[in-house]
C-alpha positions in Angstrom: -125.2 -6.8 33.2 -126.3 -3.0 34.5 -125.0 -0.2 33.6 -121.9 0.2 35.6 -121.7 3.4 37.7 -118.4 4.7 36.9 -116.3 3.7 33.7 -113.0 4.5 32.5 -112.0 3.1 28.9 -109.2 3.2 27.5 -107.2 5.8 29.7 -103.5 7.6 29.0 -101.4 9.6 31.6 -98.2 10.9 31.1 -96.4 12.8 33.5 -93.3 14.0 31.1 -91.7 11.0 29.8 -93.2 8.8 32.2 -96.7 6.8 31.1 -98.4 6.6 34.5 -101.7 4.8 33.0 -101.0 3.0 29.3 -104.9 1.4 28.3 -106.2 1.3 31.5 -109.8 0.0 31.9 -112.2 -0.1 35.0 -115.7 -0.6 35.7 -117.4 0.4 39.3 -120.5 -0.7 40.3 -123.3 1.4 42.3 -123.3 0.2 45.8 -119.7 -1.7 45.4 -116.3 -1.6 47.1 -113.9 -2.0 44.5 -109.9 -2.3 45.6 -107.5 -1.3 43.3 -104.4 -3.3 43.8 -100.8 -3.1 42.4 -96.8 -2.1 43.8 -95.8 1.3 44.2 -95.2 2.9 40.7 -97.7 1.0 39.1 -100.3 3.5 38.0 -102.8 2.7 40.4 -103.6 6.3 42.6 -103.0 7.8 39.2 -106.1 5.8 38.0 -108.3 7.0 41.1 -107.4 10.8 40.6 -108.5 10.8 36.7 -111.7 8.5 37.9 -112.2 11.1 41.1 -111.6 14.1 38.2 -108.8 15.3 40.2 -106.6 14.8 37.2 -107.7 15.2 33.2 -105.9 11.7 31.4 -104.4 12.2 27.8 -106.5 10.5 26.3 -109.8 7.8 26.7 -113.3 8.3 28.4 -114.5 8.4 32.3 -118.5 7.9 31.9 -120.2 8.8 35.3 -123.7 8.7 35.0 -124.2 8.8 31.3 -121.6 12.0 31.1 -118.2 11.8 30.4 -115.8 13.5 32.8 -113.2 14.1 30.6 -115.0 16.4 28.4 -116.8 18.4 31.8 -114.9 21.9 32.3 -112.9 22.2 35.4 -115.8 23.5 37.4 -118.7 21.4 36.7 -115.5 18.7 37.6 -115.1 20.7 41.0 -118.7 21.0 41.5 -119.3 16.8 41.1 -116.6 16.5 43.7 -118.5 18.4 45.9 -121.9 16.7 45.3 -121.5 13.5 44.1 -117.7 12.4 45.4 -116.3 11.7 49.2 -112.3 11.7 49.5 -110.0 9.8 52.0 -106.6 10.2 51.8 -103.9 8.3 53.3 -103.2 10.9 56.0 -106.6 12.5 56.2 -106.3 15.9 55.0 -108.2 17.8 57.9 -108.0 21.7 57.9 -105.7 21.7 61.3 -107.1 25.0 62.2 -110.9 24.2 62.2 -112.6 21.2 64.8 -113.3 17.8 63.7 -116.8 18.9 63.8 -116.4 22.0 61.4 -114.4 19.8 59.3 -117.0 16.8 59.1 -119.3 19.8 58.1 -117.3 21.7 55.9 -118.2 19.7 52.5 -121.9 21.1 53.3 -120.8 24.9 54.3 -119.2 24.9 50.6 -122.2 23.4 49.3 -124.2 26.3 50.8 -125.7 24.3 53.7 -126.4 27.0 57.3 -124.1 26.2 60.1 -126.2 25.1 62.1 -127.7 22.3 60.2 -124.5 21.0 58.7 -123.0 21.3 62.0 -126.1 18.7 63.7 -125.5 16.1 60.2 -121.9 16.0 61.2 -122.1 15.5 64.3 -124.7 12.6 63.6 -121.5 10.9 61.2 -119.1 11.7 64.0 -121.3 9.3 66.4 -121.6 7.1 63.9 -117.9 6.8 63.0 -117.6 6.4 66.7 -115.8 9.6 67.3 -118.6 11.7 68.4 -116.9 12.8 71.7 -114.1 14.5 69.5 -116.1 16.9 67.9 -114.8 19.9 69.6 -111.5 19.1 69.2 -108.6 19.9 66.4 -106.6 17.2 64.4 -103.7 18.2 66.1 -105.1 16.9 69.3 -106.9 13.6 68.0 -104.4 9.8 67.3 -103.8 8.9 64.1 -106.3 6.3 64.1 -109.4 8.4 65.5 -107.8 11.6 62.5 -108.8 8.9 59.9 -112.4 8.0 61.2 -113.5 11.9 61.0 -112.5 12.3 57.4 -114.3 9.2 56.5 -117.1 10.7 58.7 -116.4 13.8 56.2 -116.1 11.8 53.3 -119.8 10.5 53.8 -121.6 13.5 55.3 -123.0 14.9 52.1 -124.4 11.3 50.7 -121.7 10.7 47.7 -122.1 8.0 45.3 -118.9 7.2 45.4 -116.1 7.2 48.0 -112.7 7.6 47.2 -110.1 6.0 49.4 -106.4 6.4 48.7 -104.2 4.0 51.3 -106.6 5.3 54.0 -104.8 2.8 56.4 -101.3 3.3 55.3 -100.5 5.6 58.0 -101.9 3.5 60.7 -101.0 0.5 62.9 -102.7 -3.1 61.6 -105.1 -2.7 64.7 -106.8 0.6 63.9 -106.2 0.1 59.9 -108.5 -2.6 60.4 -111.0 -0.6 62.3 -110.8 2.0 60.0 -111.8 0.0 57.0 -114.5 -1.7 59.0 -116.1 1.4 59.2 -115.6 2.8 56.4 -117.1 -0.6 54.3 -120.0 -0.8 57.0 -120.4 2.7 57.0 -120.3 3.4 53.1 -122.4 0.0 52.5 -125.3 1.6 55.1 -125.4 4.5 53.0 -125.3 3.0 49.2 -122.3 4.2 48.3 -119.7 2.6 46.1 -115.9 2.8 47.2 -112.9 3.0 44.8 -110.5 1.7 47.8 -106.2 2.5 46.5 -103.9 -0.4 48.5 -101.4 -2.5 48.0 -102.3 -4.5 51.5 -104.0 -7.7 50.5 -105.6 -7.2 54.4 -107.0 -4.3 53.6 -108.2 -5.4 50.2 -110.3 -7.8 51.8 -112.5 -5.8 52.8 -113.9 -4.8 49.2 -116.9 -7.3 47.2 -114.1 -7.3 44.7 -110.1 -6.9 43.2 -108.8 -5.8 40.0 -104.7 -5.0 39.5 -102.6 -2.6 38.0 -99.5 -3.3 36.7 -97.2 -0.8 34.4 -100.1 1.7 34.1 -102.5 -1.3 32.6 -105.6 -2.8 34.0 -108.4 -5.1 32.2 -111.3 -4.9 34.0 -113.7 -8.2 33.4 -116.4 -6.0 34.0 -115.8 -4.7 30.7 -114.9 -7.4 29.1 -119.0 -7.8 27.5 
């Protein structure tokens, strides 16, 4: 079996006297969609923000390309977010006061890409996301459903490895949920990237290559079982 992409071993959070994650391993593959089920409580979007290195875990390894995140400072963890990591969160996060183009394109400007440039990419994910007529407009002024397709449209415009998706549909209706994730598989699977995908919705699970559960903070992944 390869080298798996992203690993965490082992992994402890506590948030006061509450153990979020208790021994929780997981394995993601390059190129995969993994969904990350479990109920509410049970550890799961705790797991994705110490894989995404949002959040350090008490103790136990995330190896990402032979380096291990928990021992990377809180910049060179900032900086892999901004190179190597997409984000979509359950109710998308845009900056209200820039356009859904400048906000497709903002990952780039803060990786030091010109306007211009950054600006012509995002609008290339906007048409491909199918929202490319919205471009000038803010989030205030876009539905729900179209908000969510412009951060996944921001999620993948600087070519991440892997794509972090917390709930991404649990703000939306079962019809554009399910649009949503189509695009976002389709769209993530065109570009080679792996997607750590946070639900409890088995119809949105079904969309990944493949499952794994957390329950109580615990999850044995079979992928590191070897």
């Amino acid at each position: 079996m390869t080298e798996p992409l992203l690993a965490g071993r082992d992994l402890h959070k506590s948030f006061g006297p509450t153990e979020a994650l208790r021994g929780a391993d997981v394995a993601v593959r390059a190129g995969e969609v993994l969904a990350v089920m479990g109920p509410s409580g049970s550890g799961k979007s705790t797991l994705l923000h110490c894989l995404a290195g949002i959040v350090r875990p008490d103790s136990g390894s995330i190896r990402y390309q032979g380096r291990d995140l928990v021992e990377m400072s809180d910049g060179e963890r900032s900086a892999l977010r901004r190179t190597d990591f997409g984000f979509v969160f359950q109710f998308g996060q845009l900056v209200p006061e820039l356009t859904c183009l400048e906000n497709v394109a903002l990952p780039l400007r803060l990786g030091g890409a010109k306007r211009k440039p950054a600006e012509a990419r995002a609008r290339q994910w906007l048409e491909r996301l199918e929202v490319g007529d919205l471009g000038d407009r803010r989030p205030g002024d876009v539905s729900g459903g179209q908000g969510q397709r412009v951060a996944v449209a921001r999620a993948l415009v600087s070519d991440p490895k892997v794509v972090f998706a917390d709930e991404p549909t649990g703000a939306l209706d079962s019809l554009n949920g399910e649009k949503v994730m189509r695009l976002l598989t389709d769209a993530a699977r065109g570009a080679g990237a792996a997607v750590v995908l946070v639900t409890h919705e088995p119809r949105v699970a079904a969309h990944s290559d493949r499952e794994i559960v957390v329950r109580d903070g615990r999850v044995k992944d079979l992928e590191l079982a070897a």
